[in-house]
Biopython code that builds the backbone (N, CA, C, O; Angstrom):
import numpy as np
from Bio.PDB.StructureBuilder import StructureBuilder

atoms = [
    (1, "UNK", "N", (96.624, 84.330, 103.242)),
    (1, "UNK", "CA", (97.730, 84.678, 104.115)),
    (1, "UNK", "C", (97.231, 84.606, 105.559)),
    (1, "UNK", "O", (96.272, 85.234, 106.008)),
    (2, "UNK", "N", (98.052, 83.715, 106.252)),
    (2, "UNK", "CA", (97.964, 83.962, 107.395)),
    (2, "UNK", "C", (98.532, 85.098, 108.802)),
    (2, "UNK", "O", (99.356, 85.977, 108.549)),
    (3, "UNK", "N", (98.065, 84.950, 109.993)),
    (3, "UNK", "CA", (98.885, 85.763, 110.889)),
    (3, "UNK", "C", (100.324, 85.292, 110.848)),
    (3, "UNK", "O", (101.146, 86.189, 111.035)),
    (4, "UNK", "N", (100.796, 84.089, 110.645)),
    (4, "UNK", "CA", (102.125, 83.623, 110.969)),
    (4, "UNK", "C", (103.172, 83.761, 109.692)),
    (4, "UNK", "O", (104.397, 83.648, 109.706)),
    (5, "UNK", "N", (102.247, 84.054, 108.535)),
    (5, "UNK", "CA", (102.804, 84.478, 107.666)),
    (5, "UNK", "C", (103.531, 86.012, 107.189)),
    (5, "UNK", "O", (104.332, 86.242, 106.283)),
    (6, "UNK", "N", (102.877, 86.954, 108.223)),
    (6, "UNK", "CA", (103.313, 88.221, 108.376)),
    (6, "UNK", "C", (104.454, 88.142, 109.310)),
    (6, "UNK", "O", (104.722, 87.439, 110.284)),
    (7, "UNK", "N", (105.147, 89.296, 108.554)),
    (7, "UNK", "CA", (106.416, 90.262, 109.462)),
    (7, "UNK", "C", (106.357, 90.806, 110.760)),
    (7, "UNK", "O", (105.327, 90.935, 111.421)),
    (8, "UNK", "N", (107.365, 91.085, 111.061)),
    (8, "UNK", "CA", (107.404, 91.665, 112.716)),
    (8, "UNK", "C", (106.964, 92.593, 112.699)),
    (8, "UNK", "O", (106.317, 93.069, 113.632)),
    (9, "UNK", "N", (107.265, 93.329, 111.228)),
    (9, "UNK", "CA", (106.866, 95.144, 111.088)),
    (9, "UNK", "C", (105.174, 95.098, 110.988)),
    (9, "UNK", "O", (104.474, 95.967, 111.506)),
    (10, "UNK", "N", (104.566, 93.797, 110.144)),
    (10, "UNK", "CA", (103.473, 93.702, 109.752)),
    (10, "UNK", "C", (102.251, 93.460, 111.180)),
    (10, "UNK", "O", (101.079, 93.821, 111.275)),
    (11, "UNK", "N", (103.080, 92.756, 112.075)),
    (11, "UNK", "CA", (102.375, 92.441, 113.198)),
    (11, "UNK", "C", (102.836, 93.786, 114.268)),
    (11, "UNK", "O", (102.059, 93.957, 115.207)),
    (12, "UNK", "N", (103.703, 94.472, 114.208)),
    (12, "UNK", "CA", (103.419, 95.884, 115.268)),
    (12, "UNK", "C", (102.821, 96.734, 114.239)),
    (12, "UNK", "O", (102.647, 97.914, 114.542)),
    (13, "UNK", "N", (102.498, 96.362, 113.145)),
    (13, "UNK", "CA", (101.571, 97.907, 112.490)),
    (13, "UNK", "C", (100.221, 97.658, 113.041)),
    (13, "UNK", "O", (99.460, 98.618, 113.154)),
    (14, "UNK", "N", (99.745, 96.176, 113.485)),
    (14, "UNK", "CA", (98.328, 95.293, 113.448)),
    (14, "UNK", "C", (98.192, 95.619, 114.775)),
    (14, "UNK", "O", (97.150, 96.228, 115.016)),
    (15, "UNK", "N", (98.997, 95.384, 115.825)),
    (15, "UNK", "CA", (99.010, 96.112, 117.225)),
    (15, "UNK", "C", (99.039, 97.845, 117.384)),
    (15, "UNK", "O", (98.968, 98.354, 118.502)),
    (16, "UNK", "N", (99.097, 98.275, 116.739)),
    (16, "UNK", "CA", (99.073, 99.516, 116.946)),
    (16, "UNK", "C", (97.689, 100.047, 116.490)),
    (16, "UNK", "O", (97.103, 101.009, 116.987)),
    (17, "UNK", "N", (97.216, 99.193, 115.366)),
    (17, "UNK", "CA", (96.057, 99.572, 114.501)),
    (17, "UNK", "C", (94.819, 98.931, 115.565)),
    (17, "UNK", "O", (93.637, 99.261, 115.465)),
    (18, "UNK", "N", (95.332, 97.977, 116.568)),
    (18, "UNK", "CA", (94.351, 97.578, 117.445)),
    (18, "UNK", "C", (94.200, 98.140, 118.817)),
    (18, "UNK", "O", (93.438, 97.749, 119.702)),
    (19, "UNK", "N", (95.072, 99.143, 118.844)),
    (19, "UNK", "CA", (95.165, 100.109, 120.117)),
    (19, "UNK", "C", (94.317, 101.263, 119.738)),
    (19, "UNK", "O", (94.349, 102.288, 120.420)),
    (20, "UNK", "N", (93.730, 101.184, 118.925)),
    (20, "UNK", "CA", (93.215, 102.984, 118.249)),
    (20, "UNK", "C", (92.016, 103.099, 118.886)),
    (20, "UNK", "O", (91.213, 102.168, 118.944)),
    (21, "UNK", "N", (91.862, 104.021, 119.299)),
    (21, "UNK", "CA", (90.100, 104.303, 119.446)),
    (21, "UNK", "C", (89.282, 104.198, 118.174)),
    (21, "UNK", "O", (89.638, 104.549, 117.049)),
    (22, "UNK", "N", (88.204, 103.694, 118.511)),
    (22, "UNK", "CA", (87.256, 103.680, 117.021)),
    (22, "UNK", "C", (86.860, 105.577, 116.494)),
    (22, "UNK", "O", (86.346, 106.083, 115.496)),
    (23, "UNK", "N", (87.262, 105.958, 117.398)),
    (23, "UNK", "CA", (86.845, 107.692, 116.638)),
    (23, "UNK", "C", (88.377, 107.730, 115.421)),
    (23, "UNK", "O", (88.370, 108.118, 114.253)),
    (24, "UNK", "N", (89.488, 107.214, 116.182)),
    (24, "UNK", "CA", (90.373, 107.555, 115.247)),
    (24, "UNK", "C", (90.924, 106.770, 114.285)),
    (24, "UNK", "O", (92.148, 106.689, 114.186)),
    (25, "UNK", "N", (90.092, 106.106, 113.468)),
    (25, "UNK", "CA", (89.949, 105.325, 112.555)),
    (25, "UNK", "C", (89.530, 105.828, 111.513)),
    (25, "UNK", "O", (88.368, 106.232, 111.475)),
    (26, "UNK", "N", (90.273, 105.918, 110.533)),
    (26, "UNK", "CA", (89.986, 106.561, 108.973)),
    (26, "UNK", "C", (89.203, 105.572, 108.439)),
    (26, "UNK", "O", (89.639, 104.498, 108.022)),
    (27, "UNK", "N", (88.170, 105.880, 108.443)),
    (27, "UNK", "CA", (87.056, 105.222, 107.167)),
    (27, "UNK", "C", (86.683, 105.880, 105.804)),
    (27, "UNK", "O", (86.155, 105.159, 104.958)),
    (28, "UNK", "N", (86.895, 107.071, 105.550)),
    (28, "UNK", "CA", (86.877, 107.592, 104.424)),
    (28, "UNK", "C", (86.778, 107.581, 103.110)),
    (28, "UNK", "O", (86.020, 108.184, 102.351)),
    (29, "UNK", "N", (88.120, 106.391, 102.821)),
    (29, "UNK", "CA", (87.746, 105.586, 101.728)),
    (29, "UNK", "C", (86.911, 104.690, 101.698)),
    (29, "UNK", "O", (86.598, 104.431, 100.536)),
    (30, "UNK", "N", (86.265, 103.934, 102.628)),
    (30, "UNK", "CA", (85.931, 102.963, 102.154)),
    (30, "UNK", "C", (84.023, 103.134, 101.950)),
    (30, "UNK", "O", (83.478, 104.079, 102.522)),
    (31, "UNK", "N", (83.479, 102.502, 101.413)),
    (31, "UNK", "CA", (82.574, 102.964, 100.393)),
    (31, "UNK", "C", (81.107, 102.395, 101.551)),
    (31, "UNK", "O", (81.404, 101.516, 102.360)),
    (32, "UNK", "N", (80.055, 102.770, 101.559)),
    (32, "UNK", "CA", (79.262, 102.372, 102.226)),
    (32, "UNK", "C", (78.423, 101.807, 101.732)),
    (32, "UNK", "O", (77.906, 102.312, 100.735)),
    (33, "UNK", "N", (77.937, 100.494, 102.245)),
    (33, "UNK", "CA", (76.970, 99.258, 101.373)),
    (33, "UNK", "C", (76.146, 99.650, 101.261)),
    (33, "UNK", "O", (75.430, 99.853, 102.242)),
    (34, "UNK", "N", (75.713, 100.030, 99.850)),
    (34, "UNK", "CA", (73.845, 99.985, 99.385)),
    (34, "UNK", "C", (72.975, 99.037, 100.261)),
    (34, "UNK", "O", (73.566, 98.035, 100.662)),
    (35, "UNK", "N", (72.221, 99.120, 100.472)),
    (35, "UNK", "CA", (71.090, 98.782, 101.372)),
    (35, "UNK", "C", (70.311, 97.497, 100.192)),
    (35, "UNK", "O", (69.478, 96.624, 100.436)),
    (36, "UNK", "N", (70.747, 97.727, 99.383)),
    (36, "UNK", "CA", (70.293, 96.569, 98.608)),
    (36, "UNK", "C", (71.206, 95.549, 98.123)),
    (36, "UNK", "O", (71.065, 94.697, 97.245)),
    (37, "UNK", "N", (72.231, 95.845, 98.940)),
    (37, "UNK", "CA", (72.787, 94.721, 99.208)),
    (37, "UNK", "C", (72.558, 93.554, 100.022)),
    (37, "UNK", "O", (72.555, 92.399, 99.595)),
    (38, "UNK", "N", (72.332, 93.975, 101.432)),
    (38, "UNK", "CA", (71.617, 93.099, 101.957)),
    (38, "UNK", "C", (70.243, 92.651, 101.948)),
    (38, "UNK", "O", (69.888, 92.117, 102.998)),
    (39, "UNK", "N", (69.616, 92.711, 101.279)),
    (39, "UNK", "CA", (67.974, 92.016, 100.736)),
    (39, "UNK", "C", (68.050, 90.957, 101.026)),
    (39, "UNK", "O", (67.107, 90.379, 101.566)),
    (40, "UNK", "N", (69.162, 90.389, 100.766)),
    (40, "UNK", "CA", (69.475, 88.457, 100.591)),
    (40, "UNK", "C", (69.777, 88.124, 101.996)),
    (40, "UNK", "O", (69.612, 86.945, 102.308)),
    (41, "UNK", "N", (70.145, 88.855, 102.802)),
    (41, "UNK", "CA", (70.956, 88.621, 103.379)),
    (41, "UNK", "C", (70.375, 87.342, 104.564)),
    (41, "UNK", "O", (69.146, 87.273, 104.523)),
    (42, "UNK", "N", (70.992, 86.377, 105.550)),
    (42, "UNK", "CA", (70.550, 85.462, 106.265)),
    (42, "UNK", "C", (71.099, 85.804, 107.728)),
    (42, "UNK", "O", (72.287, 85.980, 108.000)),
    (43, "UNK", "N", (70.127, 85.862, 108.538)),
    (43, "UNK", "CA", (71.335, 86.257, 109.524)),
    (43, "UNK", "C", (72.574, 84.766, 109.810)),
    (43, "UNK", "O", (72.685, 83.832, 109.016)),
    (44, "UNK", "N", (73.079, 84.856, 110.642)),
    (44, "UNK", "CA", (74.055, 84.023, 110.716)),
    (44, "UNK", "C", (74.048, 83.127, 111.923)),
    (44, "UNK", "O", (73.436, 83.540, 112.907)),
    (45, "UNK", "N", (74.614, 82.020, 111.980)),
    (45, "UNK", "CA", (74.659, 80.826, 112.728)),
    (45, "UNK", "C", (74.877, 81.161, 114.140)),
    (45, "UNK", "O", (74.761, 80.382, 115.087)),
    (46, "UNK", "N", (75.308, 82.785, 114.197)),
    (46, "UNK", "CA", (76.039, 82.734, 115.986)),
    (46, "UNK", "C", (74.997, 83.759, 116.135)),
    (46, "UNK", "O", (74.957, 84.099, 117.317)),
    (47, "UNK", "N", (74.011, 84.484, 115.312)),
    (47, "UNK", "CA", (72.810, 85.385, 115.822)),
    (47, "UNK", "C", (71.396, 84.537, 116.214)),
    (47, "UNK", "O", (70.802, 84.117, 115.221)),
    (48, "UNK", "N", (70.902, 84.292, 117.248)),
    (48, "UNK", "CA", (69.601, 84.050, 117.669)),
    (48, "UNK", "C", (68.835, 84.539, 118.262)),
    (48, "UNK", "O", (68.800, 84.318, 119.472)),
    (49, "UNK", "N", (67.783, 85.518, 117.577)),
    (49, "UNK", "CA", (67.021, 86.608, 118.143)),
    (49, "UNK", "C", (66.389, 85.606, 119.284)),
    (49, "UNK", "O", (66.333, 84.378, 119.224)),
    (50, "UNK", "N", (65.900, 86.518, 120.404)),
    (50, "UNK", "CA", (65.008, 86.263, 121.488)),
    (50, "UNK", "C", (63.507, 85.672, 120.942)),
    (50, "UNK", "O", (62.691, 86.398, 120.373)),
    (51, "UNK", "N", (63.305, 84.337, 121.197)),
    (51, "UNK", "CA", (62.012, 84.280, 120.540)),
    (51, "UNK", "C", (61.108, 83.869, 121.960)),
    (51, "UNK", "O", (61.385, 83.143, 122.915)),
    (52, "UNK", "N", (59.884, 84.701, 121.619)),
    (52, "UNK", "CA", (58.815, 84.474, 122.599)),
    (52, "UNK", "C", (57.596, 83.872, 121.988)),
    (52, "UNK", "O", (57.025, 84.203, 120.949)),
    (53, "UNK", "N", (57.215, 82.625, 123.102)),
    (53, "UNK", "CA", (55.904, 82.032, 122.728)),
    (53, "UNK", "C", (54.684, 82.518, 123.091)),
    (53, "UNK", "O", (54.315, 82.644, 124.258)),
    (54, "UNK", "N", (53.812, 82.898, 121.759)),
    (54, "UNK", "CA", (52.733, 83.263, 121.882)),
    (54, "UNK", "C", (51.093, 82.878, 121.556)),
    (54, "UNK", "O", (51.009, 82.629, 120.354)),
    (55, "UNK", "N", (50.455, 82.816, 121.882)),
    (55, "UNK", "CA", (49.151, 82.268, 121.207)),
    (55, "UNK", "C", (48.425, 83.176, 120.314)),
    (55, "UNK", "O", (47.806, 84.205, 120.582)),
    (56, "UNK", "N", (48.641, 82.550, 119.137)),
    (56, "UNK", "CA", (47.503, 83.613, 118.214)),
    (56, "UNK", "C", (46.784, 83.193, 117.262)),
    (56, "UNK", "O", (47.188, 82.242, 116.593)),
    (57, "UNK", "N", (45.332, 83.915, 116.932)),
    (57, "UNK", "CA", (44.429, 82.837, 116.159)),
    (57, "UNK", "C", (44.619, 83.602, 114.582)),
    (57, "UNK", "O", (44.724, 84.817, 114.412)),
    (58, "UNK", "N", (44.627, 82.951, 113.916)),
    (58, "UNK", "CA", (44.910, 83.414, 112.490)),
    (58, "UNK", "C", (43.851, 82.615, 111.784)),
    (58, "UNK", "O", (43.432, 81.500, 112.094)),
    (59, "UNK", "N", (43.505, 83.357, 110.816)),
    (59, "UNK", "CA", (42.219, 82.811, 110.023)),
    (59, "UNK", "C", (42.882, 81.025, 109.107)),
    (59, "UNK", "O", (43.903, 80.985, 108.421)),
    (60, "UNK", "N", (42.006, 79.849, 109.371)),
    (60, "UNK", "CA", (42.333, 78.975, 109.317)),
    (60, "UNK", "C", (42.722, 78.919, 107.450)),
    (60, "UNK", "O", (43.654, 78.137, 107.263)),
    (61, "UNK", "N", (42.386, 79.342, 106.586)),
    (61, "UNK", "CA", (42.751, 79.615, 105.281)),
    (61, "UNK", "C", (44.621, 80.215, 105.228)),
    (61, "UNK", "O", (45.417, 79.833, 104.371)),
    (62, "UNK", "N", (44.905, 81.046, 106.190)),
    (62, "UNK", "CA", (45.835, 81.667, 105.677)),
    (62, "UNK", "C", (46.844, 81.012, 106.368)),
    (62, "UNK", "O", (48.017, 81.050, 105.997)),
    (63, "UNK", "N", (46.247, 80.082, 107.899)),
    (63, "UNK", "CA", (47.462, 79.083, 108.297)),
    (63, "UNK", "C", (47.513, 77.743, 107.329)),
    (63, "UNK", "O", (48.605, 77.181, 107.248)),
    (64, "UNK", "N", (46.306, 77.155, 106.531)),
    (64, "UNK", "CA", (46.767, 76.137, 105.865)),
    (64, "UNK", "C", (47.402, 76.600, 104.591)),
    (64, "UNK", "O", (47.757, 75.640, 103.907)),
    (65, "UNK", "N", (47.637, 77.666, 104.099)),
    (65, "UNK", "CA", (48.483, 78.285, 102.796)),
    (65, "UNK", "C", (50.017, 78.116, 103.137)),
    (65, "UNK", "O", (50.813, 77.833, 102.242)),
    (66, "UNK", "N", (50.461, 78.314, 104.590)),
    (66, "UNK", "CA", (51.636, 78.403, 105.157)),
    (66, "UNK", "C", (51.739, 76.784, 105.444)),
    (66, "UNK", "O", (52.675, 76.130, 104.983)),
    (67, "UNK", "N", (50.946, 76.334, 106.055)),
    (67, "UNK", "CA", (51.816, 74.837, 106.133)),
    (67, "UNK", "C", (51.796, 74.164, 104.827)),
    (67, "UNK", "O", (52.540, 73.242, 104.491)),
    (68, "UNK", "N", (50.624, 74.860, 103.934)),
    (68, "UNK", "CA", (50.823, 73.604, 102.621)),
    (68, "UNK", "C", (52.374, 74.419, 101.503)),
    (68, "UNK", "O", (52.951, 73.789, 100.617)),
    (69, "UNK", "N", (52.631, 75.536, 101.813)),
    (69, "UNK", "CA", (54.092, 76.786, 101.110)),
    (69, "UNK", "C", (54.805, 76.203, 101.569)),
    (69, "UNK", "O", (55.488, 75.649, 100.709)),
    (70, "UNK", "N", (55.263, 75.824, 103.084)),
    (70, "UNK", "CA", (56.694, 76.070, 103.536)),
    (70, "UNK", "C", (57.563, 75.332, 103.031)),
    (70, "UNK", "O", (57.348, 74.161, 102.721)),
    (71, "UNK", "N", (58.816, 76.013, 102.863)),
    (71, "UNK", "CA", (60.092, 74.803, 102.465)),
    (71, "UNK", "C", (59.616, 73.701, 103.265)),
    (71, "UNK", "O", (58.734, 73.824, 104.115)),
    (72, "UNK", "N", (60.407, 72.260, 102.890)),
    (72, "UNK", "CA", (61.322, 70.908, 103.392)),
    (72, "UNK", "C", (61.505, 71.549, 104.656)),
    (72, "UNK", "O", (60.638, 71.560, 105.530)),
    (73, "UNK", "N", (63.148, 72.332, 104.804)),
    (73, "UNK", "CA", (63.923, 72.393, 105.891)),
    (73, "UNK", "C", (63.079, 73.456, 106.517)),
    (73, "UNK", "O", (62.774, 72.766, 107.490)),
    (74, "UNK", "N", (62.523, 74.467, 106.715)),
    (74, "UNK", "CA", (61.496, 75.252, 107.532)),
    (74, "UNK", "C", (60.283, 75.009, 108.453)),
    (74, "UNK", "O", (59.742, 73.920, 108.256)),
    (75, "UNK", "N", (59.905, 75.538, 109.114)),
    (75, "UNK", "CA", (58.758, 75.144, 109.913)),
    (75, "UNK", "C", (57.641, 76.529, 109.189)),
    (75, "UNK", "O", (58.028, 77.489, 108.523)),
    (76, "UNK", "N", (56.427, 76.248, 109.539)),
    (76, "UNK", "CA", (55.656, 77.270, 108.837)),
    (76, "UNK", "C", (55.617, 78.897, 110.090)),
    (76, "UNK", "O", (55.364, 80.094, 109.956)),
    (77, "UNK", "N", (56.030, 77.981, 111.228)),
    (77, "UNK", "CA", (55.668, 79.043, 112.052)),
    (77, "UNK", "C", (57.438, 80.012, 111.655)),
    (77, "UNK", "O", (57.600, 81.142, 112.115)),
    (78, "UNK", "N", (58.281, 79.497, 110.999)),
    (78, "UNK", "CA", (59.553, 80.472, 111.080)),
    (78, "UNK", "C", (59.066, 81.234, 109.790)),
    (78, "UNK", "O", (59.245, 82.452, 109.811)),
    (79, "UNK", "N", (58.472, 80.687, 108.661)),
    (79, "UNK", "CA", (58.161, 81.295, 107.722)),
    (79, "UNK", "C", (56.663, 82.239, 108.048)),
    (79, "UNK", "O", (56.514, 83.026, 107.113)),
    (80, "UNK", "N", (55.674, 82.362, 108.959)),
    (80, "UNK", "CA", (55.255, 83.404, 109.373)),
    (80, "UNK", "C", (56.411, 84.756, 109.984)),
    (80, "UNK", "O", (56.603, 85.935, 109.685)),
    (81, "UNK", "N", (56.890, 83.935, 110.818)),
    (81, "UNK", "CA", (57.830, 85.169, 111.201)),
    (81, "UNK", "C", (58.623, 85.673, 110.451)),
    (81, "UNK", "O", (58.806, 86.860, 110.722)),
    (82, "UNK", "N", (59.329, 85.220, 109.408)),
    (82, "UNK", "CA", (60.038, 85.574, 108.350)),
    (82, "UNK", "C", (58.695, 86.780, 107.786)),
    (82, "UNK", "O", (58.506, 87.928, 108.189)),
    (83, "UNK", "N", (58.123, 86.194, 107.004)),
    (83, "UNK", "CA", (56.955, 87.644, 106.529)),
    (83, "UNK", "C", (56.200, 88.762, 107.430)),
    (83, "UNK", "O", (55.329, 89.551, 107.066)),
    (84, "UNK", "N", (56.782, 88.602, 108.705)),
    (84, "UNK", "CA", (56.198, 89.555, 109.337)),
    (84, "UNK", "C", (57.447, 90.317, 109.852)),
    (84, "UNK", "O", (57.467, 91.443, 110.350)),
    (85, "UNK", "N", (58.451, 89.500, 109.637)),
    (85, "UNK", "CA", (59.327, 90.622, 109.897)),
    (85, "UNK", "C", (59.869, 91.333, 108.836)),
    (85, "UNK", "O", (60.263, 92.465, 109.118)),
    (86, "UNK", "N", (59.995, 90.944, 107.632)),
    (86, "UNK", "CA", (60.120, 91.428, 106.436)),
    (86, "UNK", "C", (59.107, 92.223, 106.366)),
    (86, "UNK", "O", (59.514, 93.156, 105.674)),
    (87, "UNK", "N", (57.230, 92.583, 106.877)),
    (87, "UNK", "CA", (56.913, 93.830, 106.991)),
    (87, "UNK", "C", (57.142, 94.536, 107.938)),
    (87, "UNK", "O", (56.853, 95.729, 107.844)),
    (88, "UNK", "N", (57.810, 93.959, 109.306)),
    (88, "UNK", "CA", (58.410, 95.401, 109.801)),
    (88, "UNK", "C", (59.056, 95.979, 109.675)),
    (88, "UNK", "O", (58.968, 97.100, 110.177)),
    (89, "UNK", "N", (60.157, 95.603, 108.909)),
    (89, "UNK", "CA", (61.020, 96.034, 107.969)),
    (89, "UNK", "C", (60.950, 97.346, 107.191)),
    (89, "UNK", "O", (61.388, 98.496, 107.231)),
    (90, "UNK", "N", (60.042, 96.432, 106.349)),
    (90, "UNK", "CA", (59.775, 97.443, 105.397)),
    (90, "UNK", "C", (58.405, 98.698, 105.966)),
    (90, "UNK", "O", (58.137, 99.676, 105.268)),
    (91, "UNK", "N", (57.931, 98.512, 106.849)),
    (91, "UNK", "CA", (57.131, 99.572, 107.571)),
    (91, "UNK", "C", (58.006, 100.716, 108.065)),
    (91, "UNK", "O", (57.819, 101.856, 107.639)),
    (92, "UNK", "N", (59.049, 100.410, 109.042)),
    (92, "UNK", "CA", (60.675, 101.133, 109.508)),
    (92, "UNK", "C", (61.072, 101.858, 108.254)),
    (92, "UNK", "O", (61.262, 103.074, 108.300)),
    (93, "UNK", "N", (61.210, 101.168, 107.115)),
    (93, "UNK", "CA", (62.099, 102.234, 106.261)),
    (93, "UNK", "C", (61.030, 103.412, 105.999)),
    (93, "UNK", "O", (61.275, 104.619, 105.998)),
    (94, "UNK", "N", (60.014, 102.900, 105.818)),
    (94, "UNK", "CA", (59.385, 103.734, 105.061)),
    (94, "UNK", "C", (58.909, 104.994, 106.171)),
    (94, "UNK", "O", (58.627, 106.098, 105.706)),
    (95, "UNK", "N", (58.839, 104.736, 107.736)),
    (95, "UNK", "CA", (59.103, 106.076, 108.229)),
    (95, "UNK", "C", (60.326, 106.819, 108.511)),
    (95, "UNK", "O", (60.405, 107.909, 109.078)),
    (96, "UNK", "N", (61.377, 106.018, 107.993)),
    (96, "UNK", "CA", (63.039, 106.663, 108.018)),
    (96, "UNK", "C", (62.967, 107.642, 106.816)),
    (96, "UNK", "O", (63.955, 108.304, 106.499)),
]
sb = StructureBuilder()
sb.init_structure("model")
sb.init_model(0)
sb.init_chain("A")
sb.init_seg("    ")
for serial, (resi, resn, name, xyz) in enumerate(atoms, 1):
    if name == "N":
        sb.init_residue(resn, " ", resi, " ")
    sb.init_atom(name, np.array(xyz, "f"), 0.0, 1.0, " ", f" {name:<3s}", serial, name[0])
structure = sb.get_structure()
């Protein structure tokens, strides 16, 4: 269903529901996502974290494990950052 497919009544309930302050918004019912839901999750095409270039020496064994691992479509240096941010990650929860 589209917007043009709704009623007049349906489109001033949608304007009114878009005038609200976010405090006065009933969320109540609706259920809050397990955290293991997003495990999988990718960020998305319109998110691009700030990336900064850095120089760093890594023991030459554990950079040729990463270029000889990485996917096809990946670079090895996104798949370092991928595992290091997946342990900061998981470092964060574990002092939450």
């Amino acid at each position: 269903m589209s917007r043009k497919d709704l009623s007049q009544d349906q489109h001033d309930q949608l304007a009114k529901l878009a005038d609200l302050p976010d405090d006065q918004i009933d969320t109540f019912d609706i259920p809050e996502a397990p955290v293991e839901n997003w495990a999988h999750a990718r960020r998305g095409d319109l998110y691009r974290p700030l990336k900064q270039p850095v120089t760093i020496r890594l023991d030459a064994d554990v950079l040729a494990w990463f270029r000889e691992h990485v996917e096809k479509d990946g670079g090895y240096q996104t798949e370092i950052n991928r595992v290091l941010r997946r342990y900061v990650t998981e470092q964060e929860r574990r002092r939450s």
